[in-house]
C-alpha positions in Angstrom: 0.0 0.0 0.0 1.6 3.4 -1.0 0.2 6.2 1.1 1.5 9.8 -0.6 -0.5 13.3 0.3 -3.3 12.1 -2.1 -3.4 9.3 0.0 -7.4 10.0 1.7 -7.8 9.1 5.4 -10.8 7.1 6.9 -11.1 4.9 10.2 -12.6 3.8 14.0 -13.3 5.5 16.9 -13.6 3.2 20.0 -11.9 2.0 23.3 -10.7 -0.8 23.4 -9.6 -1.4 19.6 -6.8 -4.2 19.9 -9.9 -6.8 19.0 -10.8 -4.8 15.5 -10.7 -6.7 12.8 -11.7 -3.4 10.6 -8.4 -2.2 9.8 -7.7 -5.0 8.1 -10.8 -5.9 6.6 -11.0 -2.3 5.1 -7.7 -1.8 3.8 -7.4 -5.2 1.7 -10.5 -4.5 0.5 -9.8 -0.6 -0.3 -6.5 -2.0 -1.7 -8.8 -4.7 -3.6 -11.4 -1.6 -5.0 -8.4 0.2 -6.1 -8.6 3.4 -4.2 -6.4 5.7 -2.5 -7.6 5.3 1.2 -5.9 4.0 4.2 -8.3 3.0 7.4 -6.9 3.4 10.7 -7.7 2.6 14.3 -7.9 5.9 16.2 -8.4 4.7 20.8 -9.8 7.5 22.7 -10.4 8.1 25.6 -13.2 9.0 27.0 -12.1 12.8 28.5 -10.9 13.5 24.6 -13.9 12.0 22.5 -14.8 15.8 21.5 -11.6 17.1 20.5 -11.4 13.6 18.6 -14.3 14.5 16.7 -13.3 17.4 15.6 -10.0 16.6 14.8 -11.7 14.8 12.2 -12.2 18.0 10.2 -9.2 19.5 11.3 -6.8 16.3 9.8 -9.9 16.1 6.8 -10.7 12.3 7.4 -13.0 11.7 5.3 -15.0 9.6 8.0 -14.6 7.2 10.8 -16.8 4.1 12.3 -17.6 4.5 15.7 -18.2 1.8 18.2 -17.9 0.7 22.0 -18.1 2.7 24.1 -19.1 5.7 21.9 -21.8 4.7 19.7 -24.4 7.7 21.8 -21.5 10.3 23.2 -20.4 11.0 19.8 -23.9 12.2 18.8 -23.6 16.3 20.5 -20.7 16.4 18.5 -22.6 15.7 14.9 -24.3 18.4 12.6 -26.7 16.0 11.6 -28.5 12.1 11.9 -29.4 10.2 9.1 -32.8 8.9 9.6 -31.9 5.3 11.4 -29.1 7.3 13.7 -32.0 9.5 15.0 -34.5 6.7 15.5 -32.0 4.9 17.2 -30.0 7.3 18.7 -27.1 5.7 18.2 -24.2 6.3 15.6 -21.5 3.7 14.2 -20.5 5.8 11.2 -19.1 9.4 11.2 -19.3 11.0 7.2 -17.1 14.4 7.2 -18.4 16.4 4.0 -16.3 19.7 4.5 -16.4 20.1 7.9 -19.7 18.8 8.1 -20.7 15.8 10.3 -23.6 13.3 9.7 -24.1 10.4 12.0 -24.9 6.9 10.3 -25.9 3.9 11.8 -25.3 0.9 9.8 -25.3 -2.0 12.4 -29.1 -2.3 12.0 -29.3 -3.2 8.2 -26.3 -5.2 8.9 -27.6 -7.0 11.2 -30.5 -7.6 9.1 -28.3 -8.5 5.5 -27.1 -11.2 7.7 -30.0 -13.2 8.8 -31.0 -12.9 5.0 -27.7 -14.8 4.3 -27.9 -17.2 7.1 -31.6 -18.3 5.5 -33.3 -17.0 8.9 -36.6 -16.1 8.6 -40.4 -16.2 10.3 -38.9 -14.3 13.4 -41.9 -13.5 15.8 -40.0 -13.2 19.6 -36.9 -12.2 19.9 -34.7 -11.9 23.3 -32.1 -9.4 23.3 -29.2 -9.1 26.0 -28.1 -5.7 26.1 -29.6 -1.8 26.0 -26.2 -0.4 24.3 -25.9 1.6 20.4 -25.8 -2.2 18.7 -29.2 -3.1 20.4 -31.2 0.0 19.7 -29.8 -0.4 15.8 -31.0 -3.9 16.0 -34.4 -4.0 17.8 -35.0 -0.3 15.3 -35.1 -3.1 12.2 -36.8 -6.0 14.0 -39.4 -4.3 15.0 -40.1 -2.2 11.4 -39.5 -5.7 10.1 -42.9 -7.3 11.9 -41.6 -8.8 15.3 -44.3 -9.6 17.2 -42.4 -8.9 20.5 -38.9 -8.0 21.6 -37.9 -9.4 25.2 -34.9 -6.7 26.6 -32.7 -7.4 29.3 -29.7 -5.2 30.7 -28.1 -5.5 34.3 -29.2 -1.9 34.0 -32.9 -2.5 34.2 -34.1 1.6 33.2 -31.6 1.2 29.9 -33.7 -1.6 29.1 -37.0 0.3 29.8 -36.1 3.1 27.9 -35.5 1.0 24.6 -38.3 -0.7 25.4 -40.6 2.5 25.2 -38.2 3.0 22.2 -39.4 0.2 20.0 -43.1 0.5 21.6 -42.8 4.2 20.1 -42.7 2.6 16.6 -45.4 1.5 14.5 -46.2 -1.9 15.2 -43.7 -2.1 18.0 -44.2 -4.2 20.8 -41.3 -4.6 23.6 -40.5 -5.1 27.5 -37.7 -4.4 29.2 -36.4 -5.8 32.5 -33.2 -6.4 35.0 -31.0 -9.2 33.5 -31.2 -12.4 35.4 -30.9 -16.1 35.2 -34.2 -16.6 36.0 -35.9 -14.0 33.7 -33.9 -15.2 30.4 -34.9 -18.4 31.5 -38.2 -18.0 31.2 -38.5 -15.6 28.4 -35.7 -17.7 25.7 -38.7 -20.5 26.0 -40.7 -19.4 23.3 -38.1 -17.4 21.2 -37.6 -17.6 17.9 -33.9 -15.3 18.2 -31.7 -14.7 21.3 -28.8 -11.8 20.5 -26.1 -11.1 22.7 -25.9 -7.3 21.8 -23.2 -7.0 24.9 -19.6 -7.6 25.1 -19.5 -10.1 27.8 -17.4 -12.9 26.1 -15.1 -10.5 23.9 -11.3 -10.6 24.0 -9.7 -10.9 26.1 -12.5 -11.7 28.7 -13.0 -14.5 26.7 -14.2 -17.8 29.2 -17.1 -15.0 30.6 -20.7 -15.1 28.9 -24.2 -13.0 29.2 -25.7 -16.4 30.3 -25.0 -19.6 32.4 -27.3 -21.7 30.2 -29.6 -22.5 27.2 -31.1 -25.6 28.2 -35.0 -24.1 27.9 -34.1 -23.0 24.9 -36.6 -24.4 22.1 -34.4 -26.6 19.2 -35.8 -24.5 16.6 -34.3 -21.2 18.4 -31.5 -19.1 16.5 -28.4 -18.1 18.6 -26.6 -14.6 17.6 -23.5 -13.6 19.4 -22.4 -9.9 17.6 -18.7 -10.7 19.5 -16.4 -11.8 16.2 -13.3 -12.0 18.0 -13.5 -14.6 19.4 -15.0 -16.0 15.8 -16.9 -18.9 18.6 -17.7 -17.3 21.9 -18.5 -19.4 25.0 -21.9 -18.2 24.9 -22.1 -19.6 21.2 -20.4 -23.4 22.6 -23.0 -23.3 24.9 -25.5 -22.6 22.4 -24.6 -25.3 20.1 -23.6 -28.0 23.1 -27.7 -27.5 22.9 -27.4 -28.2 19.2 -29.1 -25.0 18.4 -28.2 -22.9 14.9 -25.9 -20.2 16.0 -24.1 -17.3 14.4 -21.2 -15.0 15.1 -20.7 -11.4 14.6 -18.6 -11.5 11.8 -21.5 -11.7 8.6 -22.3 -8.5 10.3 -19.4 -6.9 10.4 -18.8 -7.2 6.8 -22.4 -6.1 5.5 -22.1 -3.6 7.9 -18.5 -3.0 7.2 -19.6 -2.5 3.1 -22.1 0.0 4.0 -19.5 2.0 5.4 -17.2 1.8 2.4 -20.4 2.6 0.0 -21.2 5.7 2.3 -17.8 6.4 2.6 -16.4 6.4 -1.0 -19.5 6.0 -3.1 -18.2 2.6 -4.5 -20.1 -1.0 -3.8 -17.2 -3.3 -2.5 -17.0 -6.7 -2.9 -18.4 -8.6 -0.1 -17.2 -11.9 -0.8 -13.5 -10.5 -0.7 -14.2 -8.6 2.7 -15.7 -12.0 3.9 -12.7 -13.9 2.9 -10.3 -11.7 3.9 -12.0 -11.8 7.5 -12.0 -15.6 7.9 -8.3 -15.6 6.7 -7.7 -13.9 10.2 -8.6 -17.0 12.0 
């Protein structure tokens, strides 16, 4: 990869960032498209996230992905939502046009472009594990899709309320939201149809920890999702599929969402089965 002063600067915003697998991902591909960008991995902390943001307009990066734990601090800092950031309140996607900031969120449509691939289908009850940017991008689809009902649990019980009232706000949208707990996922995996760990208990390096202890109510029908990809097979996923249920990691997501932030980005459709490839050539 040469890099000169033509050379055009996107990248990620997030803390930690040794588990990304974007850099890479982005810049074989970019390298595979042909064009002159170079994607890097910019760790903030949390005291400097605003002058981060707007050293994106003073170095002119052309835009960064955003992700834990800044998905909803980055958002005073933007000019503008597109339509899903603003429903969700949540960004993952940062576009600099001039000095001008929209807010993207791509996880969502990801998300979704992945069950599509994975032949999922006939979702009526879902259980989601987590209140954070990922789950509000995720439950935002589901429910515009025709869930019937979306089951939220958080250790913090009012972030799980409030995206509850979130989806309940939408046409069609039916939720609850409650206090994590062995005995409540219990009970509500029974009849789901999709359980999503939207947290990242079980991501490296914490990874022998998981969101739950066990899946045994779990009907046999019942779709695991896990949006960890590093590890590729979490132990929330082993225990998943010790119960001989479908499961599926994070990393279909992270390429359809990873291509929607080169088409945003650059303007060009990339090629998807490359990005895949070059992904599962990591493991």
């Amino acid at each position: 990869m040469l890099i000169n002063s033509q050379t055009l600067l996107i990248g990620i915003i997030g803390n930690p960032l040794e588990h990304s697998l974007s850099p890479r991902m982005h810049n074989l591909t970019l390298s595979k498209m042909g064009l002159d960008y170079i994607y890097v991995p910019l760790e903030v902390a949390p005291n400097w996230l605003g002058e981060a943001v707007a050293g994106l307009k003073a170095l002119n990066f052309k835009g960064v992905n955003v992700t834990i734990p800044y998905k909803k601090a980055v958002i005073p800092y933007l000019d503008e939502l597109s339509p899903e950031a603003l429903a969700c309140g949540a960004v993952n996607l940062i576009k600099n046009e001039n000095g001008y900031l929209t807010g993207y969120n791509t996880d969502g449509r990801g998300f979704m472009a992945s069950l599509a691939e994975e032949g999922v289908g006939s979702i009526k009850r879902v259980v989601l594990i987590g209140a954070g940017g990922a789950a509000h991008s995720i439950a935002y689809e589901l429910a515009i899709a025709g869930v019937e009902q979306i089951s939220i649990l958080d250790l913090d019980e009012a972030k799980a309320c409030e995206l509850a009232r979130f989806v309940e706000s939408l046409p069609a949208g039916k939720a609850d939201g409650a206090q994590m707990s062995d005995e409540l996922f219990s009970r509500l995996s029974q009849n789901a149809d999709l359980i999503i760990n939207c947290t990242p208990v079980g991501m490296y390096p914490d990874v022998d920890n998981t969101p739950v202890r066990s899946l045994n109510n779990v009907q046999p029908d019942t779709v695991v999702y896990d949006l960890i990809y590093n590890p590729i097979s979490t132990r929330f996923l082993s225990i998943a599929q010790a119960n001989n249920l479908k499961t599926i990691n994070g990393l279909s997501m992270l390429v359809h969402q990873g291509a929607l932030t080169l088409k945003i980005l650059t303007g060009a459709t990339p090629p998807i089965t490359y990005m895949k490839e070059v992904v599962l050539n990591n493991y």
